[in-house]
C-alpha positions in Angstrom: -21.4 8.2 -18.7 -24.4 6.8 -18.2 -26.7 7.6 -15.0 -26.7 4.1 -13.6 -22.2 4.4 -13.8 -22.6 7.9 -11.8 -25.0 6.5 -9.3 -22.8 3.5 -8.8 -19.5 6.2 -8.9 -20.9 8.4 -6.4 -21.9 5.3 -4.1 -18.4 3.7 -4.4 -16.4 6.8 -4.0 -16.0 9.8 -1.5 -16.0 13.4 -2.0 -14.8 14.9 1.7 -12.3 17.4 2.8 -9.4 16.3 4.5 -6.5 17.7 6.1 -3.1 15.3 5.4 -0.1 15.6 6.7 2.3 13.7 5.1 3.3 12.7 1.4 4.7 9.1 0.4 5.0 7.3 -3.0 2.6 5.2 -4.3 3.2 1.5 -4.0 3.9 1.4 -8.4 6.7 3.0 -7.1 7.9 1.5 -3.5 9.7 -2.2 -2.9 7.3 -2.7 -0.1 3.5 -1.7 0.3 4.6 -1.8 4.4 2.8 2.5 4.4 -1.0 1.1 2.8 -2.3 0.3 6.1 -1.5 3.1 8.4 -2.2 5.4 4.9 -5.9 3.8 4.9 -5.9 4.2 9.0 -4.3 7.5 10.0 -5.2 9.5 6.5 -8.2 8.7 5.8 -10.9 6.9 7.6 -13.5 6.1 5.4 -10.9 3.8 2.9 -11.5 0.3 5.0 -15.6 1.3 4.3 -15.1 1.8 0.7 -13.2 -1.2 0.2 -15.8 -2.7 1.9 -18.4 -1.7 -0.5 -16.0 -2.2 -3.7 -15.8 -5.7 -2.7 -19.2 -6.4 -2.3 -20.0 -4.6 -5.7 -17.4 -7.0 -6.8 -19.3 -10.2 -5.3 -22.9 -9.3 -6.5 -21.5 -8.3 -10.1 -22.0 -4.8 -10.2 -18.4 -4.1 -11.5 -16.3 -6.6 -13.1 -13.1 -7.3 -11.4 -9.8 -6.7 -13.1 -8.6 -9.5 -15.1 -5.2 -9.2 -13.8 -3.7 -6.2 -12.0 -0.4 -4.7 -13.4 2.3 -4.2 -10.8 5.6 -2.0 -11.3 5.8 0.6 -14.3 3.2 -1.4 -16.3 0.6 -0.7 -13.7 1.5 2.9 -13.2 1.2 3.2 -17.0 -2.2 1.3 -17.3 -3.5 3.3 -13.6 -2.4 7.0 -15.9 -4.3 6.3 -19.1 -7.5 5.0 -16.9 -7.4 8.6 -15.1 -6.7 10.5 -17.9 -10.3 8.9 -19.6 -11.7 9.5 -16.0 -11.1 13.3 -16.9 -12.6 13.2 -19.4 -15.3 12.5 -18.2 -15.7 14.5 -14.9 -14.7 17.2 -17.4 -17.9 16.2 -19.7 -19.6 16.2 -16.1 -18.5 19.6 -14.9 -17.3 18.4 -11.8 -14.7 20.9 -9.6 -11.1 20.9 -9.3 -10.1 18.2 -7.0 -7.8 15.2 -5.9 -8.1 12.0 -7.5 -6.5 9.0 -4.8 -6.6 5.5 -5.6 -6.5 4.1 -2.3 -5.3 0.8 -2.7 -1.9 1.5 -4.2 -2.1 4.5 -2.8 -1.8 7.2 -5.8 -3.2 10.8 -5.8 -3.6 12.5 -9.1 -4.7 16.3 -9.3 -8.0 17.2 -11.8 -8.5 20.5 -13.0 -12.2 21.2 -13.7 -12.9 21.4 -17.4 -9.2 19.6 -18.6 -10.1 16.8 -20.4 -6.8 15.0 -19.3 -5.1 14.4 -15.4 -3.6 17.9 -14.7 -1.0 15.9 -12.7 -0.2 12.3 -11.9 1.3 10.9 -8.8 1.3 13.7 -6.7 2.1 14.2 -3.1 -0.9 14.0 -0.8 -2.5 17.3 -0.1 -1.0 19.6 2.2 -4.7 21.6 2.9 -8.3 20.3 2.6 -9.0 20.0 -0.5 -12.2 17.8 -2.4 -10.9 14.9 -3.1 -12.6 11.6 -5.1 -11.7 8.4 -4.0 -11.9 5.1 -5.5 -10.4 1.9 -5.7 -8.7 0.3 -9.1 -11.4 -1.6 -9.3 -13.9 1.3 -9.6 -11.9 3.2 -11.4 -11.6 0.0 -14.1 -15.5 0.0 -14.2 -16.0 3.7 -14.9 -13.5 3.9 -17.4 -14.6 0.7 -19.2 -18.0 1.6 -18.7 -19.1 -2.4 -17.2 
């Protein structure tokens, strides 16, 4: 990955520590996306000020948007694969163990350092503080694609 994609990764995303107390599915996999506001409110506070910044990346051209977002099973399918490349390269990187969470579907995957490939996807929040990277599709689509 190139230094500029980190420096733009590290700006759009948020390594923190947070205790959560609840699980819930992510919205590939709920009729309703009713739980995405009081996940981004009560969970974890800084998601409204990354969507914030992913949107203006978006308007000034630093990331491309996606062409057109998959919704159901084809979204989930198309969300995996772009975290399994993202593990490869925070393995390539050497970053720690840690939770992955796209926060606007919500969906929290589980990266073990030096796996080259998701250790698990769509798992239940974290129970304990644990680091956890947060991005939006959107970022994740630029890191992966490398635009």
């Amino acid at each position: 990955m190139t230094p500029s994609i980190w420096r733009l990764f590290v700006s759009l995303s948020a390594f923190v520590l947070l205790p959560i107390s609840t699980a819930q599915a992510c919205a590939f996999h709920m009729a309703e996306q009713d739980n995405l506001m009081s996940f981004q409110t009560a969970n974890y506070q800084h998601t409204l000020a990354l969507t914030i910044e992913t949107n203006r990346a978006l308007k000034n051209g630093l990331i491309e948007p996606l062409a057109k977002p998959l919704r159901g099973e084809a979204g989930f399918r198309q969300i995996s694969w772009w975290l399994h490349l993202l593990a490869q390269e925070l393995s390539l990187n050497e970053l720690p163990t840690s939770q992955v969470v796209i926060i606007d579907v919500p969906l929290w995957s589980d990266y073990q350092q030096g796996r080259s490939r998701m250790a698990e996807i769509d798992t239940p929040m974290p129970s304990s503080s644990e680091p956890i990277i947060a991005l939006t599709q959107a970022t994740l689509y630029s890191l992966v694609s490398k635009k």
